[in-house]
C-alpha positions in Angstrom: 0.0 0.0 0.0 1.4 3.7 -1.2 1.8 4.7 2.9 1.8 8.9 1.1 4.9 10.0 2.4 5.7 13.7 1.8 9.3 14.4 0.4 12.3 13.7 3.4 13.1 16.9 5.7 13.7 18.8 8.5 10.1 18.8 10.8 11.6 19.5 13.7 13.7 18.3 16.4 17.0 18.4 18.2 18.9 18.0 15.2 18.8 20.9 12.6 19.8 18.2 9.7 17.5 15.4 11.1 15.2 14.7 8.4 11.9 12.9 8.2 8.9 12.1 5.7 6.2 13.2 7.3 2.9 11.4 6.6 0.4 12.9 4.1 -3.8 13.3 4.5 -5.2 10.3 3.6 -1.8 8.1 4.6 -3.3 4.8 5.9 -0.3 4.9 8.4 -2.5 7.7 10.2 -3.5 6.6 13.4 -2.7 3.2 12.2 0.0 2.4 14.7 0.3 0.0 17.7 -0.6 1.9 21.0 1.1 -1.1 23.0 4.6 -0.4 21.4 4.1 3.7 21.2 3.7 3.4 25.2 6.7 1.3 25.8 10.1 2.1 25.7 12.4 3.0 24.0 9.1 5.0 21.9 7.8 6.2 25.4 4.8 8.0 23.4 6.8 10.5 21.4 8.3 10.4 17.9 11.6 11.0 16.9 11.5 14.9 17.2 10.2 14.2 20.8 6.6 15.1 19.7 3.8 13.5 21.9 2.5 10.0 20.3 -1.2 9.4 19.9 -2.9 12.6 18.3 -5.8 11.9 16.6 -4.8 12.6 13.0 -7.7 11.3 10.7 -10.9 12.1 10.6 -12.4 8.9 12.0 -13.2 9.0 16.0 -10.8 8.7 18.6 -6.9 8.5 18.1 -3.9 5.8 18.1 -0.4 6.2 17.3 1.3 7.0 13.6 3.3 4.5 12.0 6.3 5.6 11.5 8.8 7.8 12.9 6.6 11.0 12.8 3.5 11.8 14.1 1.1 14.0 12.2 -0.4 16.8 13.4 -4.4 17.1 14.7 -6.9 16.9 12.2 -8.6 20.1 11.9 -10.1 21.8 9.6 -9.7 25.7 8.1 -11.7 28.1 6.9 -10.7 30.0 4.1 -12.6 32.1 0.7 -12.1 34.5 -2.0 -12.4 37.3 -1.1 -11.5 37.5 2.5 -13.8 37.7 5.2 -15.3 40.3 6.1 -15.1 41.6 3.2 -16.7 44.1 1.7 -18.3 42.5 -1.2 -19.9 44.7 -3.9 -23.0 43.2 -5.5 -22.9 46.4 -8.1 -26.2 48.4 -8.5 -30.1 47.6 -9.6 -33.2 49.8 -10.3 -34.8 50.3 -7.1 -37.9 48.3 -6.7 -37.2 46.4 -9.9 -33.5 44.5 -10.5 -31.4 42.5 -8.4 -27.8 42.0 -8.6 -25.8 39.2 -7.3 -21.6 38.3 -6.6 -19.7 35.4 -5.3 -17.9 33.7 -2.9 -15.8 30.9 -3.1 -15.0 29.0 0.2 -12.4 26.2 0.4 -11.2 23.9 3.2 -7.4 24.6 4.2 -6.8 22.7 7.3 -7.0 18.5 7.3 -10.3 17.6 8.1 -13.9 18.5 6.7 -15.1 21.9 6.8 -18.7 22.6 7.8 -20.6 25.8 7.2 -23.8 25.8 9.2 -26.4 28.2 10.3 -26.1 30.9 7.9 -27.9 34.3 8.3 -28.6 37.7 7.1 -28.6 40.9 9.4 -28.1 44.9 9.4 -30.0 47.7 7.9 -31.5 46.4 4.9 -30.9 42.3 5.2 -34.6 41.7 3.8 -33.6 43.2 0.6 -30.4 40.4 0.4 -30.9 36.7 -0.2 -27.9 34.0 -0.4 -27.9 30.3 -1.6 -25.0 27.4 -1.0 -25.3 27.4 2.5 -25.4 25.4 4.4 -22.6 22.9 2.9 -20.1 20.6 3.7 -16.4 20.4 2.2 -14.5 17.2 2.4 -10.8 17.3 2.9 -9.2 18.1 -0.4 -12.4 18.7 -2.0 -13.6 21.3 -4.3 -13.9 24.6 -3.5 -17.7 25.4 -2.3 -19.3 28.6 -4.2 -21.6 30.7 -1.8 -24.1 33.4 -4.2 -25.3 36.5 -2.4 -28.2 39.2 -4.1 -29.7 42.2 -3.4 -32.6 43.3 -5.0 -32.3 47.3 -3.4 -35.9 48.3 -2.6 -34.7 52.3 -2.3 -32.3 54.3 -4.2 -29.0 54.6 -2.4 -26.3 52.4 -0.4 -27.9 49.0 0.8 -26.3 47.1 3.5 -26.0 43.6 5.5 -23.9 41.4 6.8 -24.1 37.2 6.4 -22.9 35.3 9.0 -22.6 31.6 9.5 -20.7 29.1 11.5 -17.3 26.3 10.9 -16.3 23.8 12.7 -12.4 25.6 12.4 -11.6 26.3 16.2 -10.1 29.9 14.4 -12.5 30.8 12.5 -15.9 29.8 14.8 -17.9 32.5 13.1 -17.3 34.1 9.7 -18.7 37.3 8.9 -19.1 39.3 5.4 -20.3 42.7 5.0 -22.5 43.2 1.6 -23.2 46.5 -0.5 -25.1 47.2 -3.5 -26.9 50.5 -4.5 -30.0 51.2 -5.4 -30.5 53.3 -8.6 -33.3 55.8 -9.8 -35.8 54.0 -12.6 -34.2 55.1 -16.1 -36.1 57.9 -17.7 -35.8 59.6 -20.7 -34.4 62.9 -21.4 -34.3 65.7 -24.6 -32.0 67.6 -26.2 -31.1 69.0 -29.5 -28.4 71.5 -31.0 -29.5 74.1 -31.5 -31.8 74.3 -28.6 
């Protein structure tokens, strides 16, 4: 079996030219290894940089023990999107009363572990007049990024405003915010003029 070992290198430890493979997402060595042996010596529950042994690394419940001589880091996942929370995003403009308008946001996982958005809502001044779709949603580890829409179909003329919120499981990001703008126009009207007057 391919055990997905990244390229050999320095991941820390008391030896700057001590150089290890660590173990990839998806490596079936994660959490794969013998809790019996990692206790006893000479392993005494740490890997060769003198990291603790037994952190949950996968995304199944509960931990063991890499194999190998490095263990990987917690699974966990992160929050990330284009553009950057909070934002602002500009929707552009519609006739007031009449048009909408609409922009996007793309949200991808960056940590190791699934990402989950969940309870997503609109607030502020004018959040009836905004509307979103895509949430809530779920992206696996390594999987496509997940594309969030927002509109705003301005009910006045001027600057209308709210802000969408909604919840990750990333223990840095626990609540991501975005403020929205569009602007509402004046209903087009038609105008004379001639030369000469």
């Amino acid at each position: 079996t391919n055990p997905n070992l990244d390229a050999p290198m320095f991941n820390g430890g008391p030896l700057a030219s001590l150089l290890s493979a660590k173990l990839l997402a998806g490596s079936p060595a994660i959490d794969a290894g013998d809790d019996a042996v990692c206790a006893a010596e000479p392993v005494a529950n740490v890997d060769q940089r003198g990291e603790a042994r037994g952190v949950d690394g996968d995304e199944a419940p509960g931990g063991a023990c890499d194999m190998g001589a490095v263990e990987s880091a917690a699974a966990v996942a992160g929050f990330g999107s284009d553009p950057v929370a909070p934002g602002p995003i500009s929707l552009g403009s519609a006739v007031a009363g009449q048009g909408s308008t609409s922009a996007t946001i793309s949200v991808f996982e960056t940590g190791n572990r699934t990402l989950s958005l969940s309870e997503p809502q609109l607030g502020g001044p004018n959040a009836a007049e905004f509307g979103f779709s895509g949430l809530p949603a779920t992206i696996a580890n390594g999987g496509a990024a997940q594309t969030v829409t927002v509109t705003c179909a301005p009910a006045a003329v001027g600057a209308r405003t709210a802000i969408l919120t909604f919840s990750t499981n990333d223990p840095d990001a626990p609540t991501v915010s975005f403020s929205l703008l569009c602007v509402g126009t004046a209903q087009p009207a038609p105008g004379f003029g001639s030369d000469p007057q």
